[in-house]
C-alpha positions in Angstrom: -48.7 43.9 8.5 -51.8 41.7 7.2 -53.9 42.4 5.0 -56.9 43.5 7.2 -54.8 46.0 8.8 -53.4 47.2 5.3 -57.2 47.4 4.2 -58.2 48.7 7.4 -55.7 51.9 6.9 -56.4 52.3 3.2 -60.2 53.2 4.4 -59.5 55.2 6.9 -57.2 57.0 4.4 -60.4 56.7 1.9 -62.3 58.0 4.5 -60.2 60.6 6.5 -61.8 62.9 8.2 -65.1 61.7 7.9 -65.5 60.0 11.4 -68.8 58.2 11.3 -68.3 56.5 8.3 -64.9 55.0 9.6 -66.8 54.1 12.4 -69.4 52.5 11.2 -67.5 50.3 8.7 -65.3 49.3 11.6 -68.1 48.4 13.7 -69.6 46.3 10.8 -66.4 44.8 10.7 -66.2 43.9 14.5 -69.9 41.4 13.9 -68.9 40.3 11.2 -65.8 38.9 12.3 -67.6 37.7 15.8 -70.6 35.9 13.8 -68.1 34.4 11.3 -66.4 33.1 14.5 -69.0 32.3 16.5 -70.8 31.0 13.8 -67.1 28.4 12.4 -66.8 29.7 9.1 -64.0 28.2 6.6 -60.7 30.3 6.3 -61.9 31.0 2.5 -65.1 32.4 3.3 -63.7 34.4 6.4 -61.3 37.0 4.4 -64.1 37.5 2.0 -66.8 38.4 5.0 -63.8 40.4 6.6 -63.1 42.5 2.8 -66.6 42.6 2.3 -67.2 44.4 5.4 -64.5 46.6 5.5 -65.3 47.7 2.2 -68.8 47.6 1.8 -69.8 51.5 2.0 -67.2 52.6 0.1 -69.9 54.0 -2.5 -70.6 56.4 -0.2 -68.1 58.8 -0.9 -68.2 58.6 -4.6 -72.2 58.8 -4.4 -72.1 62.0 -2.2 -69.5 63.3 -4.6 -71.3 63.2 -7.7 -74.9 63.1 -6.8 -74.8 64.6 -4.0 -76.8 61.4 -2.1 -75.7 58.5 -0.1 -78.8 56.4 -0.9 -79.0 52.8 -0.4 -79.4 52.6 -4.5 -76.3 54.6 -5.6 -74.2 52.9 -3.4 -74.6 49.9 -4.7 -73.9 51.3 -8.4 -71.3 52.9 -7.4 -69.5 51.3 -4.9 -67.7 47.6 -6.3 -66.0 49.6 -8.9 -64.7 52.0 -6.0 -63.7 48.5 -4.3 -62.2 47.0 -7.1 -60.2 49.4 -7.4 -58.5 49.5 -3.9 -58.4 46.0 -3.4 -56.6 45.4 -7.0 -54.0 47.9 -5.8 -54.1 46.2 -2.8 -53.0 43.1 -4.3 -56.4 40.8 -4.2 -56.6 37.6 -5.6 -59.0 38.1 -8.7 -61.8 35.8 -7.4 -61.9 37.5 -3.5 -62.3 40.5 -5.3 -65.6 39.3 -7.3 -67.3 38.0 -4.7 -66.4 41.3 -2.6 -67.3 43.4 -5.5 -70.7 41.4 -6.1 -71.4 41.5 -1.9 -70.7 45.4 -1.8 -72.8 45.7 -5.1 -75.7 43.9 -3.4 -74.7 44.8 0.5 -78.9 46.5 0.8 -80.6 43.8 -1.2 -82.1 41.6 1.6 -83.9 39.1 -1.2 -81.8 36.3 -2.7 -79.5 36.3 -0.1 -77.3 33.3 -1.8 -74.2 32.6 0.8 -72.9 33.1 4.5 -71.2 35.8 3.7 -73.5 37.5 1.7 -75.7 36.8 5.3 -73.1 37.9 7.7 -72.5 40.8 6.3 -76.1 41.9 6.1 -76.5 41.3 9.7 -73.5 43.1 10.6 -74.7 46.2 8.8 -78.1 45.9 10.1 -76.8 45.1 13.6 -74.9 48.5 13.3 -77.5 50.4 11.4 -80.3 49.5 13.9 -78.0 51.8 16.2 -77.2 54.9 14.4 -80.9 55.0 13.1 -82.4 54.4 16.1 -85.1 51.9 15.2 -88.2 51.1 17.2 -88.7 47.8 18.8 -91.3 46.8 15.9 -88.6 48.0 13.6 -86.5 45.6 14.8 -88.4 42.4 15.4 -89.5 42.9 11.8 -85.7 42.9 10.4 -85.0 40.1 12.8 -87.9 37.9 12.0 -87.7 38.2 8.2 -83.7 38.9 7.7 -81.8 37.4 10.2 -80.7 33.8 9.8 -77.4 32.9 11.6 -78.1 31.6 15.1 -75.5 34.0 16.5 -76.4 37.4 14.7 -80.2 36.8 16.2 -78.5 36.2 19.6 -76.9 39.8 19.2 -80.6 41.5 17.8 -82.0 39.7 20.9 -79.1 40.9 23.2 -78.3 44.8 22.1 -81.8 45.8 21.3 -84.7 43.2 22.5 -83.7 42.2 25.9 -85.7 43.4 28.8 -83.8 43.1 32.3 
C-alpha cells in the first residue's frame, strides 16, 4: 500500500462517520493532484501538495471538540499539531512534515502565498469550497481574479462555475 492510500485511510479513520468532511478532503485532494499534474510539478513538491491536501482540515475535529467552532482561525491553530502527529506515526520524513504542517497552519491565509504548493492547495480548497457554499458569480470572479494563479486551476473556476453554454 502507498503512502496516500495509508494517509487516505488514517483520515477516514480520523474522520469516521463524519461524511462531508471525508468528502471534502478527498475532493481537495482530487484538484490538487490534477493541477499538480496538469500543471508538471517535481516528484518532491507533488507528495507534499498530495499530504497537504489530504491533511489540511484536520483541525476541524479538534476545533469542534474543544471550542465547539470550525472557524477558519482555529483551524489553523489547531490543526499542524493534529497533522504532525499522524503523519510522524505515519512515518514522514521530518522535512515533508514541516512544510505540510506550515501549509495546513496557513491553508486560509490567501496573502503571502510563497510556493506551488502552498498555491495548489489553496485552489483546490477554494475550487471545492466554492461548491459546498454556494458562492455567487461575483463571489467567484472575485476569488479568481485576486487568488488564483496556476493556469490550470483558473481553467477549472472558468469551467465548473463561470462557463455559460
Amino acid at each position: 500500500m502507498n503512502h496516500v492510500t495509508k494517509l487516505i485511510n488514517e483520515m477516514i479513520k480520523f474522520f469516521s462517520g463524519d461524511v462531508k468532511r471525508i468528502n471534502h478532503f478527498l475532493k481537495v485532494h482530487s484538484y490538487a493532484k490534477l493541477i499538480m499534474d496538469l500543471e508538471n510539478i517535481n516528484n518532491g513538491l507533488c507528495n507534499i501538495i498530495e499530504v497537504a491536501a489530504l491533511t489540511h482540515d484536520i483541525g476541524i475535529k479538534i476545533c469542534e471538540e474543544k471550542y465547539n467552532t470550525c472557524s477558519e482561525k482555529y483551524q489553523e491553530i489547531m490543526g499542524p499539531s493534529a497533522a504532525k502527529k499522524m503523519l510522524k506515526q505515519l512515518g514522514y520524513d521530518g522535512g515533508l512534515i514541516e512544510r505540510v504542517c506550515y501549509l495546513v497552519g496557513h491553508h486560509h491565509t490567501y496573502t503571502n502565498i510563497d510556493g506551488i504548493d502552498y498555491q495548489i492547495l489553496i485552489e483546490a480548497d477554494l475550487l471545492v469550497n466554492i461548491y459546498e457554499k454556494m458562492l455567487t458569480k461575483e463571489e467567484i470572479i472575485k476569488i479568481r481574479d485576486t487568488i488564483f494563479k496556476t493556469k490550470t486551476g483558473t481553467r477549472l473556476i472558468n469551467e465548473l462555475f463561470l462557463r455559460t453554454n
